[in-house]
TORGUDREN-482151 format. One record per residue: residue in three letters; x, y, z of N, C-alpha, C, CB in turn. Coordinates in steps of 0.2 Angstrom, whole numbers, padded with zeros to 4 digits, always signed. Each point is the difference from the previous one (the first is absolute). Glycine has a CB too. Layout:
<rs>
alaXYZXYZXYZXYZ;...
</rs>
This chain:
<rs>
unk+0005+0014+0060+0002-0003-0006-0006-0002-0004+0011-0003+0005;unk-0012+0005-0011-0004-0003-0006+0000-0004-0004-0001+0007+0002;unk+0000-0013-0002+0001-0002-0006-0008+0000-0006+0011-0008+0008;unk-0007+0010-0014-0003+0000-0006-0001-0002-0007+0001+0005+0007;unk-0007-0011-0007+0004-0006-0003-0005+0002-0004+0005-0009+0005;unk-0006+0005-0014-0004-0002-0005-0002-0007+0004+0006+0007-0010;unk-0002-0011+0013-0002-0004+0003-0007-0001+0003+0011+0001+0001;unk-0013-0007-0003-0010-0002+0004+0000+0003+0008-0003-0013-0007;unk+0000+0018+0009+0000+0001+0007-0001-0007+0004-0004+0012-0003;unk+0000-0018+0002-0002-0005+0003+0006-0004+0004-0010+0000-0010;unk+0018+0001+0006+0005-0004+0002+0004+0005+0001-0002-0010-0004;unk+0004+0019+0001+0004+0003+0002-0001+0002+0008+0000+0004-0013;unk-0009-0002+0016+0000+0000+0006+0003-0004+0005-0007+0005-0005;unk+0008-0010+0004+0004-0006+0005+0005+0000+0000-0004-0006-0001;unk+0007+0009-0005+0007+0002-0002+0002+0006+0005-0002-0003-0012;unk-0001+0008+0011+0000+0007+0003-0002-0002+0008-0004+0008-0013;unk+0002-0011+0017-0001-0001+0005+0005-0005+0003-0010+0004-0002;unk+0013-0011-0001+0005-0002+0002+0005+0004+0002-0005-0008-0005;unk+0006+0012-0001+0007+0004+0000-0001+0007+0006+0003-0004-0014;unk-0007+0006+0017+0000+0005+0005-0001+0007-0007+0011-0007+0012;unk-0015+0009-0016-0002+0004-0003-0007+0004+0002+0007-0005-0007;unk-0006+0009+0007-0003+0007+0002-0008-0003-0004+0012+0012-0001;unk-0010-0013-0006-0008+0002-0005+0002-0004-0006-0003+0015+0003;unk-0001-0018-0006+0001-0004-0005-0004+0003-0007+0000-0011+0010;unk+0001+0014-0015-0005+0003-0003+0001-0006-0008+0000+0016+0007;unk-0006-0018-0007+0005-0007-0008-0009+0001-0002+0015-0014+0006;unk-0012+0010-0014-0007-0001-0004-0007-0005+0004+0009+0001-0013;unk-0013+0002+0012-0006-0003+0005-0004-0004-0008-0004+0013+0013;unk-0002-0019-0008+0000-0005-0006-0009+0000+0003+0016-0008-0002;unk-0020+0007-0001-0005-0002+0001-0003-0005+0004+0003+0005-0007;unk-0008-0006+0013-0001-0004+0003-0006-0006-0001+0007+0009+0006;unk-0005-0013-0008-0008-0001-0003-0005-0003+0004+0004-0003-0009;unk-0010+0001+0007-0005+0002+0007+0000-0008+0004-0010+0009-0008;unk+0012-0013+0006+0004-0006+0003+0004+0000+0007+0000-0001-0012;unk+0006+0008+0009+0004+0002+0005+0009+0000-0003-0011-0006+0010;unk+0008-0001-0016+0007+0001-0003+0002+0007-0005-0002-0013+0000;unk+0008+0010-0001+0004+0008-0002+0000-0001-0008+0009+0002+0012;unk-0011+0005-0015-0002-0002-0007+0006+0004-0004-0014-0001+0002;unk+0017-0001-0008+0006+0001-0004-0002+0007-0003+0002-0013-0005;unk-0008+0015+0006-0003+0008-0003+0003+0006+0006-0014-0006-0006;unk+0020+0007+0004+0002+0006+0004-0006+0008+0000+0013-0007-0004;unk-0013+0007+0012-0005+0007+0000+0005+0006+0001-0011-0007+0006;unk+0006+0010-0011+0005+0007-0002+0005+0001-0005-0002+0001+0011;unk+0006+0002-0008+0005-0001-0005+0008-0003+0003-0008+0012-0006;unk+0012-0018+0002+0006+0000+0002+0004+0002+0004-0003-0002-0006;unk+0005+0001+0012+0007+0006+0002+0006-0002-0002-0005+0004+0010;unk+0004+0001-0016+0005+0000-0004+0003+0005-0002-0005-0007-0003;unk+0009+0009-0001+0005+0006-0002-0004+0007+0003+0005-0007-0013;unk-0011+0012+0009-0003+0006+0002-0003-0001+0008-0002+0002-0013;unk-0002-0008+0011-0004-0001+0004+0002-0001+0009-0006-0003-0013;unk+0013-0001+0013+0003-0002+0004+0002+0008+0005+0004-0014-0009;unk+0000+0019+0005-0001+0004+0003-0005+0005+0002+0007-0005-0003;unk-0012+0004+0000-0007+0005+0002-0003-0004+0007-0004+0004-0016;unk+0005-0011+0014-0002-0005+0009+0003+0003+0005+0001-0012-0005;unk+0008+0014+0003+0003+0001+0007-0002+0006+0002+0009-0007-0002;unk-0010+0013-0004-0002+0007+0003-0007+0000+0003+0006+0004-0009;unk-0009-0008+0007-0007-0002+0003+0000-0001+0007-0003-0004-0011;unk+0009-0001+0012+0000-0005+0007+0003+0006+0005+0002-0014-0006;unk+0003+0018+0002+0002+0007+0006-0005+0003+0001+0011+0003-0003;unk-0015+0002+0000-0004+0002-0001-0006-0001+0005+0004+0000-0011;unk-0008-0008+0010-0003-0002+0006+0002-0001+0007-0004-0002-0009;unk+0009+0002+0009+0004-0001+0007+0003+0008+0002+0004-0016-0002;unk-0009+0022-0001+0004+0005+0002+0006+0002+0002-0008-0001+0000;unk+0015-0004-0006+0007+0004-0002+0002+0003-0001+0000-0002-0001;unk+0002+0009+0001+0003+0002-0004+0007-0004-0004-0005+0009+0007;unk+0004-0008-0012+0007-0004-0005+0005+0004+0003-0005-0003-0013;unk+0006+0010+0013+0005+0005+0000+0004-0001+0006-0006+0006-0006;unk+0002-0013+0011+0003+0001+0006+0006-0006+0002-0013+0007+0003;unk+0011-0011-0010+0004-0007+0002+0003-0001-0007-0007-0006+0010;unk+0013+0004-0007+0005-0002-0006-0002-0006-0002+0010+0005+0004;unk-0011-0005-0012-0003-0009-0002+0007+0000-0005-0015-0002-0001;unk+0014-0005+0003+0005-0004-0004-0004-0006-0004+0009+0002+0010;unk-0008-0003-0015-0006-0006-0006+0008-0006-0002-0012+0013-0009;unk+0011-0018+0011+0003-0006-0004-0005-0003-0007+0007-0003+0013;unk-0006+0002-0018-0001-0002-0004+0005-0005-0004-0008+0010+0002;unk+0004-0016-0006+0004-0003-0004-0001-0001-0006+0002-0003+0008;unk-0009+0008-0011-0001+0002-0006-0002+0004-0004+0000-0007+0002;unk+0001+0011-0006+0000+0006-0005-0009+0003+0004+0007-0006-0015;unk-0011+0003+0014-0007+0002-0002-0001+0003+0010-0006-0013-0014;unk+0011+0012+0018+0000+0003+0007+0001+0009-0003+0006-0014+0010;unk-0002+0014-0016+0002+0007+0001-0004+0007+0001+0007-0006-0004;unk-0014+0007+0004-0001+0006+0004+0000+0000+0007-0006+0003-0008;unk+0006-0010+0011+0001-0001+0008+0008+0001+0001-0010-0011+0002;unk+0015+0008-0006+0007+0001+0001+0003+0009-0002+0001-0014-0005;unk-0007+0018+0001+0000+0006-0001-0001+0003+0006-0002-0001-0011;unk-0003+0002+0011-0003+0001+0008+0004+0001+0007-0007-0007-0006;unk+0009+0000+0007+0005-0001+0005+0006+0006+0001-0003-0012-0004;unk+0005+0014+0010+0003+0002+0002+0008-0002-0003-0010+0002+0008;unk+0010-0009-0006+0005-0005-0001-0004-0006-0007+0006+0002+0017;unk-0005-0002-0020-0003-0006-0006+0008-0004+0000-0010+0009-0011;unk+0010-0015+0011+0003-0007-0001-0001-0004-0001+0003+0002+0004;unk-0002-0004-0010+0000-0005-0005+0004-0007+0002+0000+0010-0008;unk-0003-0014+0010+0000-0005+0002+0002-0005-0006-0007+0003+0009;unk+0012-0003-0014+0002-0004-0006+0007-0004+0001-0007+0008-0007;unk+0006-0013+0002+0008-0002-0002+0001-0001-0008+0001-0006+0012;unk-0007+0010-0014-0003+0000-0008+0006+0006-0002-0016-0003+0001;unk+0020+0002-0004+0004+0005-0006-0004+0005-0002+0006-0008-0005;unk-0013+0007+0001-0003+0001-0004-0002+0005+0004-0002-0011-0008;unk+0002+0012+0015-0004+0003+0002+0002+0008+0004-0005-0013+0000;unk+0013+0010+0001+0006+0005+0001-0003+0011-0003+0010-0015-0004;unk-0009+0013+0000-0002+0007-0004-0004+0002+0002+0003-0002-0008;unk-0009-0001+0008-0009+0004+0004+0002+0004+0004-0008-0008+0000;unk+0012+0001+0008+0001+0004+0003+0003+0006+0001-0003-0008+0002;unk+0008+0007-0006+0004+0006+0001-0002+0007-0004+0010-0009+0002;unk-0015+0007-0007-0004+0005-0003-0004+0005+0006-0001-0008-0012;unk-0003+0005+0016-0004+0002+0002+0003+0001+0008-0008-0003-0010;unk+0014+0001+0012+0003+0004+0005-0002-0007+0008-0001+0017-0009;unk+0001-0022+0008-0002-0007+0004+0007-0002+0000-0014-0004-0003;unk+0014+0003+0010+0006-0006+0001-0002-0006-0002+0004+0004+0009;unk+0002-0007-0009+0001-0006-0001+0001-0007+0005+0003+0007-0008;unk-0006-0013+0010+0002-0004+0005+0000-0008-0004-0005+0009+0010;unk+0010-0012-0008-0001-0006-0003-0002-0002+0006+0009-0001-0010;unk-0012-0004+0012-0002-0005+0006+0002-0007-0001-0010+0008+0001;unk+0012-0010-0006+0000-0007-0005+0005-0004+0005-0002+0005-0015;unk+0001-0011+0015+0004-0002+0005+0005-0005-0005-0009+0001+0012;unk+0017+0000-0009+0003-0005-0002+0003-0006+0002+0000+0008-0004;unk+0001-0014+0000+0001-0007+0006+0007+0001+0001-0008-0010-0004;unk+0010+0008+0009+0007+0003+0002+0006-0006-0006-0005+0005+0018;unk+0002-0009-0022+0004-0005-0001+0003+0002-0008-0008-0008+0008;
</rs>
């Protein structure tokens, strides 16, 4: 399992290791010569393109074949959709109205996750 954030790698990796994941691939930040961590993201954002050129990159180096494993991509916003395209399975992680239609334009389920108080 991969997680693939825009998220600062600095707190996504704690993330991704508390939770039992494979590989953490999120936006890297500069380190300054101090040691502290600097606001100047290095490279580029993992973000919408780029997010998925990271993951191809990350199979790629770990000699994958894509063709060999079923992916599944959760997302909870528009700008995930060449990763949601991509995907075997794309799921849309919303409870946005607004957001209804994309998915179903471009052929992504739908999951609500939103919790309700029983009261």
């Amino acid at each position: 399992m991969v997680i693939a954030t825009a998220a600062p790698d600095f707190y996504a990796s704690i993330i991704g290791q508390l939770l039992s994941f494979d590989e953490v691939i999120a936006t890297r930040h500069a380190i300054l010569p101090d040691g502290a961590i600097s606001n100047r993201i290095e490279g580029e954002n993992c973000y919408g393109g780029e997010k998925l050129a990271r993951v191809e990159s990350w199979l790629a180096n770990q000699s994958l074949d894509r063709s060999q494993y079923h992916i599944i991509c959760y997302s909870d916003h528009p700008s995930d959709a060449p990763m949601l395209d991509w995907a075997d399975e794309g799921i849309l992680v919303t409870e946005n109205a607004k957001l209804k239609p994309l998915a179903q334009k471009h052929g992504w389920q739908i999951a609500d996750f939103s919790a309700t108080p029983p009261f």
